[in-house]
C-alpha positions as CSV (number, residue, x, y, z in Angstrom):
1,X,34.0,-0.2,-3.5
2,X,32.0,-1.7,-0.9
3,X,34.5,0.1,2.2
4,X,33.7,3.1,0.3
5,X,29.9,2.7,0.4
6,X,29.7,3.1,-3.3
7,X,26.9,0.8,-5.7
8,X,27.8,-0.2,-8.6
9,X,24.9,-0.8,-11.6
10,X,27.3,-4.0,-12.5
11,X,25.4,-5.2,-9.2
12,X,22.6,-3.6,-8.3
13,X,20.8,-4.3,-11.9
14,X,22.6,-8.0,-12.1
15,X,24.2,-7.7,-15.1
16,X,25.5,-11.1,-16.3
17,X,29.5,-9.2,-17.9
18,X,30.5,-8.2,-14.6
19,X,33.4,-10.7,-14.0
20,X,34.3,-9.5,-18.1
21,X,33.8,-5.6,-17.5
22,X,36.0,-4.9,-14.2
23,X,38.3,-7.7,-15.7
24,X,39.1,-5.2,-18.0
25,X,39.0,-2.4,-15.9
26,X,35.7,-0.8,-16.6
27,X,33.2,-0.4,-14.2
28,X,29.8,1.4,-14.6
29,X,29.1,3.1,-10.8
30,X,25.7,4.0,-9.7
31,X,25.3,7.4,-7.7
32,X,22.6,8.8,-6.0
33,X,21.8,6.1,-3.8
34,X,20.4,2.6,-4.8
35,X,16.3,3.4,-4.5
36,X,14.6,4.6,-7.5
37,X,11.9,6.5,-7.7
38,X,10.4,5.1,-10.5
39,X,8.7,1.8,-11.1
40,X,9.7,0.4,-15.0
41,X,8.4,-2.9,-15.0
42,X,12.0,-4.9,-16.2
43,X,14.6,-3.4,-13.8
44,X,15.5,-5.1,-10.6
45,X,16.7,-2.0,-9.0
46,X,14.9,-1.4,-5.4
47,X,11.8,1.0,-5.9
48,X,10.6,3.3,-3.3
49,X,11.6,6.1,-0.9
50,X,15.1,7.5,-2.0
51,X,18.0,8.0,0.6
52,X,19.6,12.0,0.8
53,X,21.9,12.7,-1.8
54,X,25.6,12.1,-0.2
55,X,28.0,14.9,-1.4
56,X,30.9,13.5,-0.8
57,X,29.9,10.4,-3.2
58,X,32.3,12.1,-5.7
59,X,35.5,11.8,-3.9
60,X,34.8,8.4,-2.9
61,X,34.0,7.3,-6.0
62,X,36.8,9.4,-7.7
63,X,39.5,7.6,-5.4
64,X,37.3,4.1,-6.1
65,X,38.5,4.7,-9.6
66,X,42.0,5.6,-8.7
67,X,42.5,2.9,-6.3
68,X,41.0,-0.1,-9.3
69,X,43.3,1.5,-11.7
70,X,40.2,1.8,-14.4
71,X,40.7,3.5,-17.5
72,X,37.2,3.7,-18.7
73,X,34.2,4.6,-15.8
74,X,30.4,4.4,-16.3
75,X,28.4,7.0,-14.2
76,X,24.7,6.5,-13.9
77,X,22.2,6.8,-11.6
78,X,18.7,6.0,-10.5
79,X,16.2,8.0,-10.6
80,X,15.8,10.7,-8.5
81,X,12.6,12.5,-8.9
82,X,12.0,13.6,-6.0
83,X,15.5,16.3,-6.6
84,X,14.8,19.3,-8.2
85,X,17.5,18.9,-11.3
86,X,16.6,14.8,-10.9
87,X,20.4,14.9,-9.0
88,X,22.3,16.3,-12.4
89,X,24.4,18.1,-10.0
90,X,25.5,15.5,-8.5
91,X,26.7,14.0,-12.1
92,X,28.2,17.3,-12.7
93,X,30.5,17.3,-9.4
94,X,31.5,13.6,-10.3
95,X,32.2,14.2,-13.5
96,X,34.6,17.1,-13.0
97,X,36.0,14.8,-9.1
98,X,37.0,12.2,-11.5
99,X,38.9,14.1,-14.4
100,X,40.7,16.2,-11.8
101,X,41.8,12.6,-9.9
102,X,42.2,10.6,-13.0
103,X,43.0,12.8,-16.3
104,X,43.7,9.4,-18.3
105,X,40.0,8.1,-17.5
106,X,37.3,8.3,-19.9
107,X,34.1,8.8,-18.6
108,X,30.4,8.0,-19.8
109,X,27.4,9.5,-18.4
110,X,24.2,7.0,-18.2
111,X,21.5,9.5,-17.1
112,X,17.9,9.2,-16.3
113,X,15.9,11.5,-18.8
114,X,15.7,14.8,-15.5
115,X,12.0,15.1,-16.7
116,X,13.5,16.7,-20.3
117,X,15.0,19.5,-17.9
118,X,17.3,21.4,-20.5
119,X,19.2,23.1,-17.4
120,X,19.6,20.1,-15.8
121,X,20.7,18.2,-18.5
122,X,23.3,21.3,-19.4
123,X,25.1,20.9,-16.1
124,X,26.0,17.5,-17.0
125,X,26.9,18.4,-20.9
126,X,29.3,21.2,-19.3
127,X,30.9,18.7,-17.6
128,X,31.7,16.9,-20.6
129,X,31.7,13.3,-20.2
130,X,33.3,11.8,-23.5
131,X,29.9,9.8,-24.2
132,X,26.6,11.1,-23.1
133,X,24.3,7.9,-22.8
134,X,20.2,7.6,-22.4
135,X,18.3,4.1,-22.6
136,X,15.6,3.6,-24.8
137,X,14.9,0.7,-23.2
138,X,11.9,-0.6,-25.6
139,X,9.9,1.0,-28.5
140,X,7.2,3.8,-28.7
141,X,4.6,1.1,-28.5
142,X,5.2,-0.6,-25.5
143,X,6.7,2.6,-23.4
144,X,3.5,2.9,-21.1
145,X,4.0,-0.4,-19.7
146,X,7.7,-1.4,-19.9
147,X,8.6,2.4,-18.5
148,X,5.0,3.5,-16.8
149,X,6.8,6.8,-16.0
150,X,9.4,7.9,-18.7
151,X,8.0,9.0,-21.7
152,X,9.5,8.1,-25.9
153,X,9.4,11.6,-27.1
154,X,11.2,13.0,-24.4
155,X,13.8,10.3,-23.9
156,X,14.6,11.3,-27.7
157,X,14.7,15.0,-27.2
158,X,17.2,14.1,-24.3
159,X,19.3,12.9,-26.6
160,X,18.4,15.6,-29.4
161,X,19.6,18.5,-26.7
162,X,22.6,16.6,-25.6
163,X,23.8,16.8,-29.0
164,X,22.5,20.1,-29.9
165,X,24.5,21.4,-26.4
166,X,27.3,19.6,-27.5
167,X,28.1,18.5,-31.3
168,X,31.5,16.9,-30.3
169,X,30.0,14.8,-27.7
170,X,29.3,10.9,-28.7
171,X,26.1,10.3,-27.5
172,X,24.4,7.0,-27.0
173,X,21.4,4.8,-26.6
174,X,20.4,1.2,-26.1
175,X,17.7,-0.8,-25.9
176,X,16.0,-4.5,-24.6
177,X,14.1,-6.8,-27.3
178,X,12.2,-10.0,-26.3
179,X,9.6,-7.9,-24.6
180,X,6.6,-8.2,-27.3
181,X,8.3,-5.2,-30.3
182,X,8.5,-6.2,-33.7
183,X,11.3,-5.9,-36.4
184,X,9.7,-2.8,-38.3
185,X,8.8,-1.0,-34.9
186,X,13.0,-1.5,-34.3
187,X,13.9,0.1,-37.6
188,X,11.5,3.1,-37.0
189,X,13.6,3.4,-33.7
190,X,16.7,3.3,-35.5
191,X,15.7,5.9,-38.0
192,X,14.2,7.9,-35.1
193,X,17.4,7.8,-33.0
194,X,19.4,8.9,-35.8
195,X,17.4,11.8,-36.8
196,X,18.3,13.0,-33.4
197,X,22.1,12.1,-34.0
198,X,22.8,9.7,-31.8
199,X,26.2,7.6,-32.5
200,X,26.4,4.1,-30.5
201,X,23.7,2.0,-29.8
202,X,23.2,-1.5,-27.3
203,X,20.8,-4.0,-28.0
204,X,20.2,-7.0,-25.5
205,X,17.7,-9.4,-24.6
206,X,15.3,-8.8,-21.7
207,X,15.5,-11.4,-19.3
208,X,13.1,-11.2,-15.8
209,X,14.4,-10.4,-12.9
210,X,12.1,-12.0,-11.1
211,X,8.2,-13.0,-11.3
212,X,7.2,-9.6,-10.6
213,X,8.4,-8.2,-13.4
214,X,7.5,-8.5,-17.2
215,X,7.6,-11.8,-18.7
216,X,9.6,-12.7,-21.6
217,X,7.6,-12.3,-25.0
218,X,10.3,-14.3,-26.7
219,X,14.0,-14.9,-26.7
220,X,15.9,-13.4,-29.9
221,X,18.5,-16.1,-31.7
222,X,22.0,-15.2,-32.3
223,X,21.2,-14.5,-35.8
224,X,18.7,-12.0,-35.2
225,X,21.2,-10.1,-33.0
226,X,23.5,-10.3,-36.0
227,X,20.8,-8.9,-38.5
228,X,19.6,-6.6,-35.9
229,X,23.2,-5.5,-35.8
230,X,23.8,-4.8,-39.4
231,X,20.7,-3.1,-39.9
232,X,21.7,-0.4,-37.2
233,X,24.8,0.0,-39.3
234,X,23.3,0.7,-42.3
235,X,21.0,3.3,-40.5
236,X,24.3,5.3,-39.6
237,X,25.4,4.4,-36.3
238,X,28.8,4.9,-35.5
239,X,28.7,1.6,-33.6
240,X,26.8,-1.4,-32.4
241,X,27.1,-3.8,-29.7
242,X,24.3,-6.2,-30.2
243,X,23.8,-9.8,-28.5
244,X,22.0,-11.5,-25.6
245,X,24.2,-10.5,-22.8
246,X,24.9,-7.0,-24.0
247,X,24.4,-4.2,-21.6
248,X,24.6,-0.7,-22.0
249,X,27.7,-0.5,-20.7
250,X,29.0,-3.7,-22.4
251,X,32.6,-2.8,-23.8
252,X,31.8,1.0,-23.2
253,X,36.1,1.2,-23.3
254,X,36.7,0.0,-26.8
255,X,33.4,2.5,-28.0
256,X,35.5,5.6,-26.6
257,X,39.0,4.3,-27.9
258,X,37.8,3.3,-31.8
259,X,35.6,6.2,-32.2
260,X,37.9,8.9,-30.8
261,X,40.7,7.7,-33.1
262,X,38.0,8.9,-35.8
263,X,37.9,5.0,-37.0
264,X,34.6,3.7,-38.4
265,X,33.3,1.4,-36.2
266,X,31.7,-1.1,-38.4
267,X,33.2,-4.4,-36.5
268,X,33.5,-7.8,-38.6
269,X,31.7,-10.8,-38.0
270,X,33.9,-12.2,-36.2
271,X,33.8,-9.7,-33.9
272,X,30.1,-10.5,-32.7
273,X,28.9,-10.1,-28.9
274,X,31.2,-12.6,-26.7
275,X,28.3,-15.1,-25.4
């Protein structure tokens, strides 16, 4: 990846599964550069002036994907603002680079919410990535100043369109806790991503990047993750991954695999986040 030029969220964001993700053969690969052009207060990916958008990122990345032998690939990006369609088109062109290289690889698309641009958002859906993902991140309540820039209502109705666009499509969400939300304000996000459809759903714990981001509120114990976890279930999702180090691309694989077989995926205890 790094001969290729290619960035990789596993990395850029520090996620503490890497060595357990691409031991598996899953990666989750950030396009569009590694600059964001937004400033949420809990992500350590760099902020400021974005790079050009490299078209021939796709064919890199597709042959990345050959060459690691992966059978499930993340794509996600920063975001990118400053773009017209908030770079959907670049997701569009991977999307399609990577199917035509690698039929057997499923493919999940993390995307930034395009400013709720239905047209951008379609070019991605006609793509058709098996699972259409969009963060959360935290509840209504603290939006303004864990994401200063996104906006609640709008991340749901990304999520509401992607499904509307595309019934078939699994599409997914996920969240941080330990940043100052309470159990009820957790539940009313359950219920709310429901009502838009949404089928999997991630839930971690917010650790700080550094000093300059948000501080901790509290650290959730394993049993909360566990009761966090069943509630979710009994809200309707299709399946939860819920823990301390779960990320939103935490055993993304097994999500496409269980649900496409048409298998409920209401896991047993004993199949709890690996800590």
């Amino acid at each position: 990846m790094q001969t290729q030029g290619l960035h990789t969220v596993c990395e850029e964001a520090l996620c503490p599964n890497i060595a357990e993700c691409w031991g598996r053969g899953t990666a989750a690969f950030m396009i569009l550069g590694a600059v964001c052009t937004r400033y949420c207060r809990f992500c350590a990916v760099l902020k400021g002036e974005p790079q050009k958008v490299d078209w021939g990122e796709p064919e890199r990345l597709a042959q990345a994907v050959t060459v690691l032998k992966l059978r499930h690939v993340v794509i996600t990006s920063v975001s990118r603002d400053d773009l017209p369609d908030g770079g959907a088109s670049l997701f569009e062109k991977t999307i399609r680079t990577i199917r035509t290289r690698n039929p057997n690889c499923s493919i999940e698309a993390l995307i930034p919410d395009f400013k709720g641009d239905a047209g951008a958002l379609s070019k991605v859906m006609e793509a058709a990535p098996q699972i259409l993902n969009h963060n959360m991140e935290t509840v209504s309540r603290l939006f303004a100043s864990v994401r200063p820039r996104a906006a609640y209502k709008r991340s749901l109705q990304v999520l509401k369109m992607a499904k509307e666009m595309n019934p078939e499509t699994l599409t997914k969400s996920g969240f941080m806790v330990g940043l100052g939300e309470t159990f009820h304000e957790l539940e009313e996000m359950f219920h709310e991503l429901r009502q838009v459809g949404c089928d999997i759903l991630t839930i971690g714990q917010y650790l700080r990047p550094s000093k300059k981001h948000l501080p901790v509120a509290r650290y959730y114990t394993y049993d909360e993750f566990i009761y966090l976890k069943e509630k979710a279930l009994e809200a309707g999702f299709r399946w939860v991954e819920s823990g301390p180090l779960v990320r939103s691309s935490y055993r993304a694989e097994l999500q496409v695999l269980g649900l496409r077989a048409s298998r409920p995926a209401i896991q047993t205890l004993s199949q709890r986040c690996t800590l």
